[in-house]
C-alpha positions in Angstrom: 2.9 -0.8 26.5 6.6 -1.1 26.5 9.1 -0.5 23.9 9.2 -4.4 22.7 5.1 -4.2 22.3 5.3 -1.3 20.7 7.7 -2.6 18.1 5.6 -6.0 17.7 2.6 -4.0 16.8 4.7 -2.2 13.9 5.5 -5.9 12.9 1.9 -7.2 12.9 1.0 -3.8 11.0 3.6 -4.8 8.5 2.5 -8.1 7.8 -0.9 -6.7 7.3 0.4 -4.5 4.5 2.0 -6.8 2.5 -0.7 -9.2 2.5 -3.3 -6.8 1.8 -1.1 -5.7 -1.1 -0.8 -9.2 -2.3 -4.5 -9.9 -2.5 -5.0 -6.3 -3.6 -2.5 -7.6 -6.9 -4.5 -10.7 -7.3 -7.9 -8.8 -8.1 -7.3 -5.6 -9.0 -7.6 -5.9 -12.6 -9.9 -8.9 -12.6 -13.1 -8.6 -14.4 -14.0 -11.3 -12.0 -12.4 -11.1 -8.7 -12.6 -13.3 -5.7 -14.7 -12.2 -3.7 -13.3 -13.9 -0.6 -10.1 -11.9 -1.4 -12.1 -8.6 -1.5 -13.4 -9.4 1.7 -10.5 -10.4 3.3 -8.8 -6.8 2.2 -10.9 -5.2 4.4 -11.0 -7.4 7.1 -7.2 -6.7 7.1 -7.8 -3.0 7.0 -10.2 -3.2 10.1 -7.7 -5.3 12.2 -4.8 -2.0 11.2 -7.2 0.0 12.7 -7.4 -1.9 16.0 -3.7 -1.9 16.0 -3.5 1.7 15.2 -5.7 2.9 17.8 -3.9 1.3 20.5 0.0 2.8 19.4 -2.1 6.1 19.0 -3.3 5.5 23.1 0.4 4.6 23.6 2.1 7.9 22.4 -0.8 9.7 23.3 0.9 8.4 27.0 4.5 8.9 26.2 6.7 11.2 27.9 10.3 10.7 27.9 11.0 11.0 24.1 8.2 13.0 22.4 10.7 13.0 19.2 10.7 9.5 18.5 7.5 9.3 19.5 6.2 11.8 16.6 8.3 9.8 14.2 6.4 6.5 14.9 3.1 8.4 15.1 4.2 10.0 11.4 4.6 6.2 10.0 1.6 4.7 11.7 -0.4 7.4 10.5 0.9 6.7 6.9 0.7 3.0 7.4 -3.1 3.3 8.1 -3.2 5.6 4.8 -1.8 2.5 3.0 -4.5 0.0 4.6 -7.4 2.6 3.7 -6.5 3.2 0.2 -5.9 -0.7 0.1 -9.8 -0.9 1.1 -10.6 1.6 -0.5 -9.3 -0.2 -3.6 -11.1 -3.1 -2.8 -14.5 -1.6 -3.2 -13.6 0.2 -6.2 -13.0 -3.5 -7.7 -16.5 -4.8 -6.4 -18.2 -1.9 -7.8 -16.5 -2.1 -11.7 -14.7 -5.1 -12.2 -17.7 -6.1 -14.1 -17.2 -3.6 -16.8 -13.7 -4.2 -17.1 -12.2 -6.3 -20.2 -11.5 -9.7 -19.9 -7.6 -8.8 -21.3 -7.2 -6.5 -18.7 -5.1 -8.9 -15.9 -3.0 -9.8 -19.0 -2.6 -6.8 -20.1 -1.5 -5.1 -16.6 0.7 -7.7 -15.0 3.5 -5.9 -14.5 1.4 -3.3 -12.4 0.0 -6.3 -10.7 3.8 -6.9 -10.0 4.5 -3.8 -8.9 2.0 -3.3 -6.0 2.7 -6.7 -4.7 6.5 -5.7 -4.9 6.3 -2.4 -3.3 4.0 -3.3 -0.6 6.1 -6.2 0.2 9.6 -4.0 0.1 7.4 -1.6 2.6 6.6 -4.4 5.1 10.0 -4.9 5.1 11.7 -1.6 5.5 9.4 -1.6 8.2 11.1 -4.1 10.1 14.5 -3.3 9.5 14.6 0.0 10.4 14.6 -1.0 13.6 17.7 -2.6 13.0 19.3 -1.2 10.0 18.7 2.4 8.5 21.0 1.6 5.5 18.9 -1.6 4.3 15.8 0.3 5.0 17.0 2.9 2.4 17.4 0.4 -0.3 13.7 -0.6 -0.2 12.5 3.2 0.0 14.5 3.7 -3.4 12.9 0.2 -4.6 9.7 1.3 -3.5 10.3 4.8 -4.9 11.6 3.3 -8.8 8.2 0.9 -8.5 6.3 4.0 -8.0 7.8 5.6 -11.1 7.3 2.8 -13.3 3.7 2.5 -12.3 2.4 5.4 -13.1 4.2 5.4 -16.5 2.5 2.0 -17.3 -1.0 2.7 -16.0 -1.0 6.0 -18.3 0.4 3.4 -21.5 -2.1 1.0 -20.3 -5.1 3.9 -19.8 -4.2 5.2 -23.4 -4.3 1.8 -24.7 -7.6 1.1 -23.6 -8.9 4.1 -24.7 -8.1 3.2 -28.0 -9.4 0.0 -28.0 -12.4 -0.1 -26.6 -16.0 0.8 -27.7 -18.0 0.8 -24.6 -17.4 3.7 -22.6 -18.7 2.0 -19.5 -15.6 -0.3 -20.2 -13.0 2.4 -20.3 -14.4 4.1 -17.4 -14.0 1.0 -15.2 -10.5 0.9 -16.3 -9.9 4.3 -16.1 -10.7 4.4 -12.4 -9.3 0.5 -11.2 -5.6 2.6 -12.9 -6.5 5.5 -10.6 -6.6 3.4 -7.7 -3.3 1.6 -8.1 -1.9 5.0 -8.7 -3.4 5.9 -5.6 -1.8 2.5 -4.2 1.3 3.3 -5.0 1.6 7.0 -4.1 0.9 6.1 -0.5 3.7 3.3 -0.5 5.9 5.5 -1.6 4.4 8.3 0.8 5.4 5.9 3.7 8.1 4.6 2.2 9.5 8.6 2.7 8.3 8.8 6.4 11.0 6.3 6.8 13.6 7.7 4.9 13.6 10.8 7.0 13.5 8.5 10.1 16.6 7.0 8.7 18.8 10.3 7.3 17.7 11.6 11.0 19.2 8.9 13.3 21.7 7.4 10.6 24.5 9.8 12.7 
C-alpha cells in the first residue's frame, strides 16, 4: 500500500463516520427507530473494520517512519472506537427504544444535533489534516465545545425525565440511550485529541 492508498482509506474511514453518526442522530432517541437505519449502522461499522485491518497490515509493514506511522495507528485505532461505540449504540436502541417516551426525540434534539455535528466536524478534521493542521484544530475545539454541551444537556434531559415519568422501565431506557450518546461523544472528542497532538506535533 502506498502513501496515496493509505490516505484514501483514512478518507473512506471518514465518510463512514459521519454517516454512521447521522443515522445514529436519526434514531437514537426514537421510541420507534428505523430499523433499516439500525442495520445499516452496523453494516458501516463492519466495513471500518475491513478498512482497519488492512492499514493495521500496512504499518504492521512500515519501516522508514515508525513515528508517523504510530500517529496514524493512534487515530485508526480511535476511529474504530468511534464505529464500535456507534454500533454499540445501535443495539442499545433496538433493545429499549420501546420503553422510551414518545417526547423523547422532541425533547433531545439538540443532542440529536450535536452527534450529527461532531461526527461530521471529525470526518472532516480527518481529511484536512492532511492538508492543513490549523483548520483541523478548529473542528477539534468544535468537536470539543459539542462534547461539553452534551453532556450538560443529557444530565438536564436525564433529571427531567426522572421527574416526569412514572414507569421505571421508561426512565431506565432513557437513562441508558443518554449514556450512550455520552459515550458517543467522549470518543469523538477522544479522536478528535489524537489529532490535535498530530497537529501541535508537526504544526513546526
Amino acid at each position: 500500500m502506498n502513501k496515496k492508498e493509505e490516505k484514501q482509506k483514512f478518507m473512506e474511514l471518514a465518510n463512514i463516520v459521519s454517516e454512521a453518526g447521522k443515522l445514529i442522530s436519526e434514531v437514537m432517541l426514537s421510541s420507534s427507530p428505523d430499523s433499516t437505519k439500525l442495520d445499516k449502522i452496523l453494516a458501516l461499522e463492519s466495513k471500518g473494520d475491513e478498512l482497519k485491518d488492512m492499514l493495521n497490515i500496512h504499518f504492521a509493514k512500515e519501516q522508514n517512519t515508525p513515528y508517523l506511522a504510530l500517529d496514524r495507528a493512534k487515530l485508526l485505532r480511535r476511529i474504530d472506537d468511534c464505529l464500535d461505540e456507534f454500533a454499540r449504540s445501535a443495539r442499545t436502541v433496538r433493545e429499549f427504544s420501546e420503553f422510551l417516551p414518545a417526547t423523547l426525540m422532541e425533547d433531545g434534539k439538540e443532542l440529536l444535533s450535536l452527534i450529527q455535528q461532531a461526527s461530521t466536524d471529525l470526518s472532516e478534521a480527518i481529511h484536512v489534516i492532511f492538508n492543513s493542521f490549523k483548520d483541523a484544530l478548529e473542528l477539534v475545539k468544535q468537536i470539543e465545545n459539542a462534547r461539553d454541551r452534551a453532556l450538560d444537556l443529557g444530565s438536564d434531559l436525564i433529571s427531567k425525565k426522572f421527574k416526569e415519568v412514572e414507569d421505571w422501565k421508561t426512565f431506565e431506557a432513557t437513562e441508558r440511550i443518554v449514556k450512550r450518546i455520552h459515550a458517543i461523544m467522549a470518543i469523538l472528542r477522544d479522536t478528535a485529541e489524537v489529532l490535535q497532538l498530530m497537529a501541535y506535533k508537526y504544526v513546526n
